[in-house]
C-alpha positions as CSV (number, residue, x, y, z in Angstrom):
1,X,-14.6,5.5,-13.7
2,X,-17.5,7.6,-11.8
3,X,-16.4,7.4,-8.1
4,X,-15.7,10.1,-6.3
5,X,-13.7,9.3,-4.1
6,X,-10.9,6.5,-4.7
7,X,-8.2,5.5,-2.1
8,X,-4.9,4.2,-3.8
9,X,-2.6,1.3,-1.3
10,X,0.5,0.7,-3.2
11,X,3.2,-2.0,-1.5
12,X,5.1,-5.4,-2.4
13,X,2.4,-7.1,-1.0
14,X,4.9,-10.0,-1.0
15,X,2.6,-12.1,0.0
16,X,-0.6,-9.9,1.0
17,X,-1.9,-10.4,4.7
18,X,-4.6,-9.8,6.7
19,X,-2.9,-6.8,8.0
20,X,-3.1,-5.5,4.6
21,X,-6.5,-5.6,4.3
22,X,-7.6,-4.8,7.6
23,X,-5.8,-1.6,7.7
24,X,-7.2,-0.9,4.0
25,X,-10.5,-1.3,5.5
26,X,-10.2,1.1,8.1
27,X,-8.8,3.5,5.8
28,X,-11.8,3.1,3.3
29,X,-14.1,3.6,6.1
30,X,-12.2,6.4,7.3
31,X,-12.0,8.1,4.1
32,X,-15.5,7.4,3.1
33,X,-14.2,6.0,-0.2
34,X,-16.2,4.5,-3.1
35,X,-13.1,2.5,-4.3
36,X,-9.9,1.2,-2.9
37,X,-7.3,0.0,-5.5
38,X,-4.2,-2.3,-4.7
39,X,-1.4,-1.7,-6.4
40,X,1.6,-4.1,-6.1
41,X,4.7,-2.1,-6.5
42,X,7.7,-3.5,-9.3
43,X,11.0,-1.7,-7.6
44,X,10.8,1.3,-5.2
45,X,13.1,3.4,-6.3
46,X,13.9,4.4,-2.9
47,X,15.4,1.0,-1.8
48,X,16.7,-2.3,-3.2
49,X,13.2,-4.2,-3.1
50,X,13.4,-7.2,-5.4
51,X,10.2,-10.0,-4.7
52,X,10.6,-13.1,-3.6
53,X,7.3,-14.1,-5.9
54,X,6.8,-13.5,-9.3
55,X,4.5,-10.4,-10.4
56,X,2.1,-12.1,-11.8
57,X,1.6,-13.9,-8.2
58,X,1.9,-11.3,-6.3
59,X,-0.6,-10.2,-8.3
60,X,-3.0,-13.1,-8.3
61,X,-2.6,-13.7,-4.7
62,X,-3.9,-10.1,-4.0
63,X,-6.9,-10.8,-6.2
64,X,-7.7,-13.6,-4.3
65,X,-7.6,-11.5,-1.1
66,X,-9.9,-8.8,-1.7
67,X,-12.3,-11.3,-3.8
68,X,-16.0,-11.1,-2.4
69,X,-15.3,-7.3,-1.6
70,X,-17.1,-4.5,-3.4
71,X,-14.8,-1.5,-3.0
72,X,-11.6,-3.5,-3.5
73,X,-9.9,-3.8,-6.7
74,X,-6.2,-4.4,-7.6
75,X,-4.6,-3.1,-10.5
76,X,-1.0,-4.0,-12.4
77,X,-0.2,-0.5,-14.1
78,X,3.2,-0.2,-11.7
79,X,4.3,-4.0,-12.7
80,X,3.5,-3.3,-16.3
81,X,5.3,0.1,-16.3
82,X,9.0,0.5,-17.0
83,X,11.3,1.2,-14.2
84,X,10.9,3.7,-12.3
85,X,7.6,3.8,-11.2
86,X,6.7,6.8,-9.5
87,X,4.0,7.2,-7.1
88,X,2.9,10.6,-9.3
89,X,2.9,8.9,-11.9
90,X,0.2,6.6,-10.9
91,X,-1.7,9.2,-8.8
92,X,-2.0,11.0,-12.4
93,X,-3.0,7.8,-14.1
94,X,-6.2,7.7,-12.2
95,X,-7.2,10.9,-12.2
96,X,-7.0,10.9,-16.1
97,X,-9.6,7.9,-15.1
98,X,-11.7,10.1,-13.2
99,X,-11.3,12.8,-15.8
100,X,-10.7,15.2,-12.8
101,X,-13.3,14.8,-10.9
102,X,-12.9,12.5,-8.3
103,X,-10.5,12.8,-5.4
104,X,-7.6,10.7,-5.5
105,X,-6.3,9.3,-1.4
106,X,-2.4,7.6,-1.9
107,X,-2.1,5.2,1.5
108,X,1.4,5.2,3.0
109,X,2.1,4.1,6.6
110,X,3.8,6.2,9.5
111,X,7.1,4.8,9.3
112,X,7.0,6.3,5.5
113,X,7.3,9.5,6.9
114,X,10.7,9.7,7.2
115,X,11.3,8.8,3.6
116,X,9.2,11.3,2.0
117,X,11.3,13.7,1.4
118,X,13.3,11.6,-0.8
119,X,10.2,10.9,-3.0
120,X,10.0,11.6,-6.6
121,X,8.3,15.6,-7.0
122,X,7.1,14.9,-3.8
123,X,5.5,18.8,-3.2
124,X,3.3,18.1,-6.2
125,X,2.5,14.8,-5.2
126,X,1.4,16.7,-2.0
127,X,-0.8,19.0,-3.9
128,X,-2.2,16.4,-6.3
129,X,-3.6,13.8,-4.1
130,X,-4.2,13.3,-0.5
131,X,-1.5,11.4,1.2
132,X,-3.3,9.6,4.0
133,X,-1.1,8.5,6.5
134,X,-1.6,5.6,8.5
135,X,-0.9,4.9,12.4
136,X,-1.4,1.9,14.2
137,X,-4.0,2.1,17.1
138,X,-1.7,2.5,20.3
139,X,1.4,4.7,18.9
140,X,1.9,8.6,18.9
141,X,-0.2,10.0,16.0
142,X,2.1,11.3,13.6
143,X,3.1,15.0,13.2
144,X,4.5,16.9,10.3
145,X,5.3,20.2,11.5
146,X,9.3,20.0,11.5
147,X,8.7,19.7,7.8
148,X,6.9,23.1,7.0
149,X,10.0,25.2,6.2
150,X,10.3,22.5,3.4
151,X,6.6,22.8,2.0
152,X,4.6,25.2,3.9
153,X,2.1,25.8,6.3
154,X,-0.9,24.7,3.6
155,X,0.1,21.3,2.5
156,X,1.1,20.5,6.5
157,X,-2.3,21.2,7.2
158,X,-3.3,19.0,4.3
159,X,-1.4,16.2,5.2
160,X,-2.4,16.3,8.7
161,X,-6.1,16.7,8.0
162,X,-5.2,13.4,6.4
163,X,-3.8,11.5,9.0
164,X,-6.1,8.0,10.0
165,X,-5.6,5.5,12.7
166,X,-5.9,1.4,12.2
167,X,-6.0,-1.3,14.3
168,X,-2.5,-2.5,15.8
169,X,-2.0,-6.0,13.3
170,X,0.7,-6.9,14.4
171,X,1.6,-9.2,10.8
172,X,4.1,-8.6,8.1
173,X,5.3,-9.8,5.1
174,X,8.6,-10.9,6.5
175,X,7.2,-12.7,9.2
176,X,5.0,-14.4,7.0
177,X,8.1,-15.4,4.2
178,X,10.1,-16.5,7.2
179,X,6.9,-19.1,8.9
180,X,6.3,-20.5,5.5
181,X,10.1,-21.0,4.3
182,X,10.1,-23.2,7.8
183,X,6.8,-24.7,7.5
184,X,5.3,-23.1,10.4
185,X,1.9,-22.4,10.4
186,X,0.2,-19.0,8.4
187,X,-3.4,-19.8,8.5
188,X,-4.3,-16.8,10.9
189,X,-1.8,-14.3,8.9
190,X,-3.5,-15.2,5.5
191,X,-6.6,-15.2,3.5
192,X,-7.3,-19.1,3.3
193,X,-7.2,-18.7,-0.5
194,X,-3.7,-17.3,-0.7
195,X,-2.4,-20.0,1.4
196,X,-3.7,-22.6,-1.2
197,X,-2.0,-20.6,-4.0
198,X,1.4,-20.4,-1.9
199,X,0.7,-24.2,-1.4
200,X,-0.1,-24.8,-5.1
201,X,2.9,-23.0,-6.4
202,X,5.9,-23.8,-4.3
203,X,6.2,-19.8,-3.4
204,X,9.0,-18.6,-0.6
205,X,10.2,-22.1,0.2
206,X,13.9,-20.6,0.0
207,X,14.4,-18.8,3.2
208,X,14.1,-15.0,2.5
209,X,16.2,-12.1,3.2
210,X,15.2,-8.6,5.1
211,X,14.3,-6.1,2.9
212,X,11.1,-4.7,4.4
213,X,7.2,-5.5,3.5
């Protein structure tokens, strides 16, 4: 893997959305990357997250999202990986993949914030990647200063050197569960191929719980 720059957008992805990929977009172009990789997540080991559809089509309805796009790719080293999967752990994965020299962006989204204190070795994740933060288009842009007590003046520069606005898509993944388990309409929330595959294969017919995109 030559690129130099790689952006890394982990989630359920349960089922991927337009949202998704718009907002990966914007980050991309943000960032400048070479490469954006999709990485559907197994079990956060943060909170009780248990799919609705299978990996394997979570997966392959991500793959038929980001088809026709150069930069995107979508990768199953967290599904294939024995619980728990740490976000370090797959930060380090790829830049073994660089072979150290390419730099490595980890996409969360502003309400992650809170939360990321509780993250596995979360200071090194901090120096080992860039955590790029993103805020939707028409919200307060995030700010980490009540955190640099915890990890000091140099990585809260980092992370808010790091900080890139979207556009306000106002989708997600619950929304989408909850349409299609009562046969209401998805087509503008969706790629057209995913709805086929959700079509094809029965997926979230049952009607779904909370538990967060």
């Amino acid at each position: 893997m030559s690129v130099k720059r790689i952006v890394l957008f982990g989630g359920s992805f349960d089922p991927v959305h337009l949202g998704h990929t718009t907002v990966a977009s914007a980050a991309a172009q943000y960032i400048r990357a070479e490469k954006t990789i999709f990485i559907p997540a197994k079990r956060s080991p943060l909170k009780s997250f248990s799919p609705h559809a299978s990996d394997i089509d979570r997966l392959e309805m991500l793959k038929l999202a980001i088809a026709g796009n150069e930069i995107f790719e979508a990768s199953d080293c967290e599904i294939k990986r024995q619980s728990p999967s740490y976000t370090l752990d797959t930060v380090r994965k790829f830049q073994a993949a660089c072979g150290g020299g390419g730099s490595i962006y980890w996409l969360i989204g502003a309400d992650s914030i809170e939360e990321l204190v509780h993250w596995h070795d979360i200071v090194e994740l901090i120096d080992e990647c860039n955590l790029a933060v993103m805020y939707r288009a028409g919200f307060d842009k995030p700010d980490f200063t009540g955190y640099q007590k915890l990890w000091g003046r140099e990585r809260i520069e980092k992370l808010q050197r790091n900080i890139v606005q979207t556009p306000l898509i106002n989708i997600s993944s619950t929304q989408v569960r909850k349409r299609l388990a009562a046969g209401q309409e998805v087509a503008q929330m969706l790629h057209p191929t995913v709805v086929s595959y959700i079509r094809k294969h029965g997926l979230y017919k049952a009607t779904p719980t909370e538990n967060g995109d």
